[in-house]
C-alpha positions in Angstrom: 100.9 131.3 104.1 102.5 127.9 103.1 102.5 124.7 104.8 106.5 125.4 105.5 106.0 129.0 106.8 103.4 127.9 108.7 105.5 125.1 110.4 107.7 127.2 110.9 106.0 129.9 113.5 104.1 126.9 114.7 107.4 125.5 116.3 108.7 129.1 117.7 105.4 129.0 120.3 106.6 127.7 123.3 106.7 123.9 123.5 109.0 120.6 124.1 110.5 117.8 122.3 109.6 114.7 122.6 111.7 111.4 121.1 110.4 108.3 120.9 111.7 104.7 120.1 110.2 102.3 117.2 106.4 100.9 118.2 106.1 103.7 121.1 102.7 105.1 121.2 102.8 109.2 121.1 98.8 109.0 122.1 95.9 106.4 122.4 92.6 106.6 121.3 90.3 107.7 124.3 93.1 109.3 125.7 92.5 113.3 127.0 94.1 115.7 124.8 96.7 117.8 126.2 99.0 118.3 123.1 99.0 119.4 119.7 102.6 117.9 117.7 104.4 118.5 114.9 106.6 115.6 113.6 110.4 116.5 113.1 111.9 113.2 112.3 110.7 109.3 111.9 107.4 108.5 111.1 103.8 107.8 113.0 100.9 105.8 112.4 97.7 107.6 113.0 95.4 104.2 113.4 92.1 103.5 114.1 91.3 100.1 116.0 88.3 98.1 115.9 86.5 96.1 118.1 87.4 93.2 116.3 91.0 93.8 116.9 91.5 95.2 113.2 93.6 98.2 112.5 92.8 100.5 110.0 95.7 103.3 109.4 95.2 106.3 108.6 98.2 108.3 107.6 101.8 108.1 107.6 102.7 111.2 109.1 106.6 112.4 108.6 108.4 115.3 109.0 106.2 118.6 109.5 103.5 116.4 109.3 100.5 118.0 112.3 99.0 115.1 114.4 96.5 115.1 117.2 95.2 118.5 116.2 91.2 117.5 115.9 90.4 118.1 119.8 91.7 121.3 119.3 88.6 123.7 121.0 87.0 120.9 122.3 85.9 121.5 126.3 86.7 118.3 127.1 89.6 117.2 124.3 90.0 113.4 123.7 92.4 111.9 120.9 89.8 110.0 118.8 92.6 108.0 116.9 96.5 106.5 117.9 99.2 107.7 117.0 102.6 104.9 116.8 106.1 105.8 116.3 106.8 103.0 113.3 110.8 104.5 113.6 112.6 106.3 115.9 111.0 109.6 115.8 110.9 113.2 117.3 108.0 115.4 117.7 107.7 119.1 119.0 104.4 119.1 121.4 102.7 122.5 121.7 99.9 122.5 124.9 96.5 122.7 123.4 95.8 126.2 125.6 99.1 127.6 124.5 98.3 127.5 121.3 95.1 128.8 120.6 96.3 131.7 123.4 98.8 132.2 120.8 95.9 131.6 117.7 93.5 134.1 119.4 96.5 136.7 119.0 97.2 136.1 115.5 94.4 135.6 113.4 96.6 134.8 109.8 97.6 132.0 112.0 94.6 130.4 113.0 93.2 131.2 109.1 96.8 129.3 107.7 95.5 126.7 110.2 92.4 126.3 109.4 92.9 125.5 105.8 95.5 123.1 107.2 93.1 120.9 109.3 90.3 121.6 106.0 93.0 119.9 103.5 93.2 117.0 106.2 89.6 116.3 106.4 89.5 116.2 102.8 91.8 113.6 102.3 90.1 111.7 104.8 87.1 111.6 103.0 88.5 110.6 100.0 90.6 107.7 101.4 86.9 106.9 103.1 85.6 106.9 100.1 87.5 104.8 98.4 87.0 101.7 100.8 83.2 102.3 101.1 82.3 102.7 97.1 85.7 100.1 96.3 86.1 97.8 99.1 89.2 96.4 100.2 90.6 96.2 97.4 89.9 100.0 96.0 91.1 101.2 99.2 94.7 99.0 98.4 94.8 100.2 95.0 94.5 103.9 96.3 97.1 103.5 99.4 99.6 102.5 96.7 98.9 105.5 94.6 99.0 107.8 97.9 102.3 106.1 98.5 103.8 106.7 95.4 102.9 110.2 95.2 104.5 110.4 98.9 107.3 108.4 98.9 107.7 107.6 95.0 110.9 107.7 93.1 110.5 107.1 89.4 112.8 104.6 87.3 113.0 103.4 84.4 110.1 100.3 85.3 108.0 102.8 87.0 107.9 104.1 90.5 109.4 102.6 93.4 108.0 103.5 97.0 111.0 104.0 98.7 109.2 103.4 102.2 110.0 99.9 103.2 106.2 98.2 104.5 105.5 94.8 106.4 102.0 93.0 104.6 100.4 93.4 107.4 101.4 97.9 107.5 99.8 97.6 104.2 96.9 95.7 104.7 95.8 98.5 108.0 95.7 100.6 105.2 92.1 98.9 104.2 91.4 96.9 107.3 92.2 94.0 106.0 93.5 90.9 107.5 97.5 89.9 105.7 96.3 86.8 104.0 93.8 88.7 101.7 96.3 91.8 101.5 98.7 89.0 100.0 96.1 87.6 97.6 95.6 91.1 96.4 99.1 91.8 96.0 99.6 88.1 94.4 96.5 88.9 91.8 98.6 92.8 91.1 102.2 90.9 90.8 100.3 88.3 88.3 99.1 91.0 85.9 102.5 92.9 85.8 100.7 95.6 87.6 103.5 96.0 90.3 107.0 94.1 91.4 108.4 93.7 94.5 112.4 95.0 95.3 113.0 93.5 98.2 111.0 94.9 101.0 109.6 97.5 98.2 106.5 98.0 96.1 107.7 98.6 92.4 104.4 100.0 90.7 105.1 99.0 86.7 101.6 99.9 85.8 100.1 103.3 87.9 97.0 103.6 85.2 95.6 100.7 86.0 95.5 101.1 89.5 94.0 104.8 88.8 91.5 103.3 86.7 90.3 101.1 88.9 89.2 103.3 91.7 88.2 106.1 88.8 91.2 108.4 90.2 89.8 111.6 89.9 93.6 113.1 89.4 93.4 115.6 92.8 96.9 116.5 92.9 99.5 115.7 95.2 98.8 118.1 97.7 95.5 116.2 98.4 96.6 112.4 96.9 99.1 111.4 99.6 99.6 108.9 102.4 100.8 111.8 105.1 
């Protein structure tokens, strides 16, 4: 089963929508999990915050995007990240004991599921490991190739992310405060390696950034900010 069929039943179980406005949070960390959601419009932040008051983001998540699924099972479920509407946005919320009432009865489901949540934890790792073995500035280098292959539209110059971000959206992306996100980005304009369009990241040179963090060419499916 695809990730679209799959979607696709997962929004006929029984659920409601919910809408919510720019910079509305859909769930906090620590927060007791009630419900599993599936993004039909806008986007979310899934963010992580630290005791020093840093952010680190973790996804993007757009439409058909799953968030909030990791307390699934648990006996006590508790959202472990936040999730933050960064538009206006619209997700459909399935209750964690509907669902796996309605996984228990139809096991290609839960299996289709399973390999879902798998894919997730993978990229996870990788984005993980890219700020631990790179540092800040690996785990920069690697959101903007995740972005591209997200969000990327190719030109003549190279690829534009078409996804408008504020320095300081960006720099969550590596836990970084905005002043060393803009040095970063300064040291990247100064070699030609990207442009900026406005409020857009124009990347002119995508093999340096992959050589850098010694891109290991995952595909798409897996290399992606969502």
């Amino acid at each position: 089963m695809d990730q679209e069929a799959l979607i696709a039943e997962l929004v006929s179980i029984p659920g409601k929508m919910i809408s919510l406005h720019d910079g509305a949070y859909l769930f906090r960390e620590g927060e007791p999990g009630r419900y599993f959601y599936i993004v039909r419009s806008g986007h979310i932040f899934i963010v992580k915050y630290g005791a020093s008051g840093r952010v680190l983001s973790l996804r993007l998540a757009t439409r058909d995007s799953i968030i909030g699924e990791l307390p699934l099972y648990e006996e006590t479920p508790t959202y472990i990240f936040s999730a933050v509407a960064r538009s206006a946005a619209e997700v459909y919320a399935i209750e964690f004991s509907v669902l796996q009432t309605y996984l228990e009865r139809h096991p290609h489901l839960s299996i289709a599921l399973l390999k879902l949540l798998g894919l997730h934890m993978r990229k996870q790792h990788l984005k993980f490991r890219d700020l631990v073995l790179y540092g800040k500035k690996g785990a920069l280098y690697s959101t903007l190739i995740r972005l591209a292959n997200s969000y990327g539209m190719e030109t003549e110059e190279g690829i534009l992310i078409s996804v408008p971000l504020t320095n300081q959206e960006l720099a969550n992306y590596s836990a970084s405060a905005r002043e060393s996100l803009n040095r970063m980005l300064a040291d990247l304009k100064r070699q030609r390696v990207i442009e900026m369009r406005g409020h857009l990241i124009l990347i002119k040179n995508m093999a340096y950034l992959r050589e850098e963090i010694h891109c290991e060419n995952c595909g798409r499916d897996i290399c992606n900010i969502e």
